[in-house]
N, C-alpha and C positions, 0 to 999 in steps of 0.2 A: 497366316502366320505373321506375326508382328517384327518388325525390326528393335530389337532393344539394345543396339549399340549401332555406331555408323561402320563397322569391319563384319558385322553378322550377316548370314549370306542364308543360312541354317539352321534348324536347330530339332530338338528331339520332345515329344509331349509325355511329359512323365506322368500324369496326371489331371482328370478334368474334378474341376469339384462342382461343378452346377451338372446334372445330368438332364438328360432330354426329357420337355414337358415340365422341368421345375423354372418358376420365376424366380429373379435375380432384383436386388436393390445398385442402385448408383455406389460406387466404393466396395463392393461386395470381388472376392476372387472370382474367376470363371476358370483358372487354371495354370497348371505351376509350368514351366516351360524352361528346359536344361541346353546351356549353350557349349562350347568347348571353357569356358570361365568360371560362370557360377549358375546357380539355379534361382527363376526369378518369378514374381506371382506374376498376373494378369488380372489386371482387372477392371469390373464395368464401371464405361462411362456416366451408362444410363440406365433406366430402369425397364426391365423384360424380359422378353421368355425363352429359355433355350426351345431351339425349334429340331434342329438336326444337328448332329455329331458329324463332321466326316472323317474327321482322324481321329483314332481311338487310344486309348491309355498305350503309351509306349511306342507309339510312332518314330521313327527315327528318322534323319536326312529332309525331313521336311520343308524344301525350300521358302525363302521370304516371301509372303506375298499369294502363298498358295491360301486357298479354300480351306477352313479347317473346322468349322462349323457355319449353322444358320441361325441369326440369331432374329427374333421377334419382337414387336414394341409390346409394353406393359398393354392388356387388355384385348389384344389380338387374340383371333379362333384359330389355333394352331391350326387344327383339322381342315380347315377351307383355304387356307395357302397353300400357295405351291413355290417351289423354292426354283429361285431364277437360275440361268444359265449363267456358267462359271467364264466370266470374261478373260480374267487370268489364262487358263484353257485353250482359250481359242485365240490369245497374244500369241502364246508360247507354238501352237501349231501354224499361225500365221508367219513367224517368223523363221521355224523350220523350215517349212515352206519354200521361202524367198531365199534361205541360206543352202538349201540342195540343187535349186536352179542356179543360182549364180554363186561358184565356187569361190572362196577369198583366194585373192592370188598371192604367190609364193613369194616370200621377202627376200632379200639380196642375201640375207645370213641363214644360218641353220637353222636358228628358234622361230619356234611358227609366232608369227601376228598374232598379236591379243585382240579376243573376240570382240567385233562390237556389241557396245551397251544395249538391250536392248527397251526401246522406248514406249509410251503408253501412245495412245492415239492422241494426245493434245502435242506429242513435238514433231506431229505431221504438218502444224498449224505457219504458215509463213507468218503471220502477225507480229511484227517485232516491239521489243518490248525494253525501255527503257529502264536499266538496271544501276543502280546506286553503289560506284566503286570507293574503296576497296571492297570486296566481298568480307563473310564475313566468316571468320579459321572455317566453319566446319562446311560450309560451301565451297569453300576454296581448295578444300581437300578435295572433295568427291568431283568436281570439275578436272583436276588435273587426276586425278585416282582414273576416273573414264574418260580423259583423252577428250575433253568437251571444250570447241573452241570456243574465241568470243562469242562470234553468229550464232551458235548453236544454246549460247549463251541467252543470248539477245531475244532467242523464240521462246524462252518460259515465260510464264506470265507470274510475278512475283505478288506472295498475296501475305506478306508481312508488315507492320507498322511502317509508313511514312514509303510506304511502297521498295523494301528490303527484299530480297530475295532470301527465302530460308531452305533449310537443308530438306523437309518435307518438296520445297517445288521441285527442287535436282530430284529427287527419288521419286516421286511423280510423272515426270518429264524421261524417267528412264525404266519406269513401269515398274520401279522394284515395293510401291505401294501406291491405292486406287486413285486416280487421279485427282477423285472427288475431295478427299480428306485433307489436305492441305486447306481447301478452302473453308470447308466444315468446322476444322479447327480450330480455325482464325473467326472465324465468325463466333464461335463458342466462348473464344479468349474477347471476344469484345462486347457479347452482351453479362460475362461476369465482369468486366472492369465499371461498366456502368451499375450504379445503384438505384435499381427499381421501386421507386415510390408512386407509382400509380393506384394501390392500394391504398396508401397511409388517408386517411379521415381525420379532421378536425372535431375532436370531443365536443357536443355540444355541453352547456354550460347548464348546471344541474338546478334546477328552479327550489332557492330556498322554503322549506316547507314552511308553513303560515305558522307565527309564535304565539301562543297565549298572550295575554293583557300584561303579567307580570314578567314574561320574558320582552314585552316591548318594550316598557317601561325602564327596565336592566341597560334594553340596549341604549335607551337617550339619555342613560346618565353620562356626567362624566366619566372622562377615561382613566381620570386619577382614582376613582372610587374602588374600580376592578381590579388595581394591583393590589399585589399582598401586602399583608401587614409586616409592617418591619417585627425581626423578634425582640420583646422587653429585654432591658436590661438593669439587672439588677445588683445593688450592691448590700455584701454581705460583711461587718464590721463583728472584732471580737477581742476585747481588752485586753492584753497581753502585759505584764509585770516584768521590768529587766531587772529588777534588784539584784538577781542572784546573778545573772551574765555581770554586772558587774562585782560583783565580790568573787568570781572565778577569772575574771579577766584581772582583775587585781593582784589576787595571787598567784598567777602564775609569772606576771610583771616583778614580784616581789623575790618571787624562789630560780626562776628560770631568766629572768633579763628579757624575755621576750612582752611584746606589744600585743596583741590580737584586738583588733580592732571589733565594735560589737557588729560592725557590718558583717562580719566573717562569723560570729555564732549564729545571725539570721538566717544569710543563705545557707548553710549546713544544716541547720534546723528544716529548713524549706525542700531540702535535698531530701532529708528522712522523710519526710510528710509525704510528699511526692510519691513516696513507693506504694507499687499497690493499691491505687485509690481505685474505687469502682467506677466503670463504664457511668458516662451519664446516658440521662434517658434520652437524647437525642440521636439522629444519624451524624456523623462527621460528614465536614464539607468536604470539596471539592480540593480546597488548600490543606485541609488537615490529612488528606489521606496522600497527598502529593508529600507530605510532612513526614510521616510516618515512613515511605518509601523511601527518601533518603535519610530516614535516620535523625531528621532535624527535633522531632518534634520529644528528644527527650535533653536536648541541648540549650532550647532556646522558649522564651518565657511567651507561652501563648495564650489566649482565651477559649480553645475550642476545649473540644471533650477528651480528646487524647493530651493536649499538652502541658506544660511544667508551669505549674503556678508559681508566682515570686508576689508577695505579697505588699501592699503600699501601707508605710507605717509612718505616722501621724503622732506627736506627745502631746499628753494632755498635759496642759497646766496647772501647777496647783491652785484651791480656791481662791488662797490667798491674794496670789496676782491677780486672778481675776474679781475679789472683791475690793482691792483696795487701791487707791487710786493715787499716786502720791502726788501733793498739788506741787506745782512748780512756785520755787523763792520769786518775792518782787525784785521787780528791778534797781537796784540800790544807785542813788548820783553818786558820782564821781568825783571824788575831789582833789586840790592839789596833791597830796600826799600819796593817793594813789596813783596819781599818775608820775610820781619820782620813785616810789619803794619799786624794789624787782618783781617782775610777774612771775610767779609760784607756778611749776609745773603740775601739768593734773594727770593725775595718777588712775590708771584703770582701777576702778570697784570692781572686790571680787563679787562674782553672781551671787545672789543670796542661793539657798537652800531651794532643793527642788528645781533650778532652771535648769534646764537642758546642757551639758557640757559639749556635744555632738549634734551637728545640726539637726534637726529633726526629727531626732531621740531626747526620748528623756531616761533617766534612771531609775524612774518611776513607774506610772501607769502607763503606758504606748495604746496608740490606736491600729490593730494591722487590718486590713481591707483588701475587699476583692471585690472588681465587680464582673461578672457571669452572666448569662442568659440566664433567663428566670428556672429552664430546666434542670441546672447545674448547681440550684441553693444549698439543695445537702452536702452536694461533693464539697462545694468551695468550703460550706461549714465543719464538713468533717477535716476539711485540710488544715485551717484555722486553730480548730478545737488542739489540734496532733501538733502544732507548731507553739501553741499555749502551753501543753503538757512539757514537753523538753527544754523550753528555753526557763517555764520557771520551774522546776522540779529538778530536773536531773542538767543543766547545760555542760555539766563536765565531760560529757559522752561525747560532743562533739567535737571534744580538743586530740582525742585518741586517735 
């Protein structure tokens, strides 16, 4: 019977769950066991065989320490054992014994003497044994709980880290469990602290299989040859006419007093185009799906497949300027006259016809462009075509 508190003296077997002749795993219940507190499992250490019962379902008063089964290692012939003499047994008739021939004598007061403790055969041992003070709570209990002085102290043999005295040697030393197990324990708690690599092997090293002529050849190339190809990029251009952005931009400057600038009909045009384009035929990357997650990618002007095209718009010139060349006047001397008459301020020339009033726009033909990964020609082009439509046909839809 196990001790499962340091005040348990007793306890009651409410139940075995391994029965005789069944093998047990390590962690497995061997049986439920009811104290005056709570009701508590048992269970094994190791692995093997219930061999004998001696206390059966519903035992009561079962002192600590008593016999209560025989247990077997994994692989043992139950049938060819025989089950050892119960030591416990013959402590408890040893010490009756010695306690009928020699009476404890009577104390000055009316309350009888508390019994002595009684001990296992290792605290017959004079061997003394140096103990590491202060003790530690739950040793220090059970030494002044049984009236156990230093000396008596000083004969256990302490078999805890750094040579500590634990609460196993007291109940050891006082027979109330086998003497053996304290050390058993400690021994058990020190080869789980160490980790066992006596097994572990070093992989030998897997002998490359022999490559064909064309796989040799692969491998002495260069290493710049092996990487991938970057993907093309391509750009996608589609004439766009502001004539009519500006005769609605005009008129509403005229009837309303407000400005809209043509930058403001592009992106809202770019806005429309934008909805609903089709998936291109690529996977999105890694940034683009990162995009999508927070939301960015219907905010901000990107190149991948999901995001917000804003297109680059470019004015074409008329012919004119580019066929014709106006030569610059000679240099004319200087004479006195011009240098006493007043110098004549120069006047900005208005633009001729057709130059651009806005940088980069014209009022005329515009260039808008995109450039995309070669996958993405249709999308860019359908977004183009869609931006061509509203800004020359209908640009009034966008002032709404």
């Amino acid at each position: 019977m196990p001790a499962l508190s340091p005040t348990m003296t007793e306890g009651n077997i409410a139940s075995w769950k391994v029965k005789e002749g069944e093998r047990f795993s390590a962690g497995d219940v061997l049986l439920e066991i009811e104290t005056d507190k709570a009701t508590m499992d048992v269970e094994a250490q190791d692995d093997g065989v219930m061999m004998k019962i001696m206390s059966a379902d519903g035992s009561k008063a079962v002192q600590v320490g008593t016999r209560i089964a025989v247990l077997a290692e994994a692989g043992d012939d139950v049938s060819a054992l025989e089950i050892p003499a119960d030591e416990h047994k013959q402590q408890q008739s040893a010490s009756s014994a010695s306690s009928s021939s020699e009476p404890a004598p009577r104390a000055e007061s009316d309350k009888p003497a508390p019994a002595a403790p009684q001990k296992s055969a290792s605290s017959t041992s004079t061997e003394a044994h140096e103990q590491r003070y202060p003790l530690m709570p739950a040793v220090e209990h059970l030494v002044k709980q049984n009236g156990l002085s230093k000396e008596d102290v000083s004969r256990i043999k302490p078999t805890g880290p750094n040579g500590r005295l634990l609460k196993g040697d007291v109940l050891a030393h006082l027979g109330a469990i086998n003497a053996d197990t304290p050390a058993a324990v400690s021994s058990r708690f020190d080869k789980l602290a160490h980790l066992d690599l006596s097994n572990i092997k070093v992989a030998e090293a897997k002998k490359p299989a022999p490559a064909p002529a064309a796989a040799a050849a692969a491998a002495a190339a260069p290493a710049e040859e092996a990487l991938p190809a970057a993907p093309q990029a391509l750009e996608v251009n589609v004439p766009v006419s502001l004539a009519k952005v500006v005769e609605v931009q005009k008129r509403i400057h005229d009837t309303l007093g407000v400005f809209l600038p043509v930058s403001t009909f592009v992106s809202r045009a770019a806005e429309v185009a934008n909805d609903d384009l089709p998936r291109a035929a690529r996977a999105p990357t890694a940034g683009e799906l990162f995009d999508q997650v927070l939301g960015l990618d219907k905010v901000k002007a990107a190149k991948g497949s999901r995001g917000v095209y804003l297109p680059q718009i470019s004015a074409i010139p008329p012919a004119s300027l580019l066929a014709r060349a106006t030569p610059r006047p000679a240099a004319r001397k200087s004479d006195i006259i011009d240098e006493l008459a007043p110098r004549k301020k120069n006047r900005a020339a208005a633009p001729p016809a057709g130059v651009p009033t806005v940088p980069g726009l014209s009022s005329g033909m515009n260039v808008f462009s995109l450039v995309v990964p070669k996958e993405e020609e249709q999308r860019a082009h359908l977004f183009l075509e869609r931006c061509k439509v509203i800004l020359e046909e209908e640009p009034g839809r966008l002032v709404l």
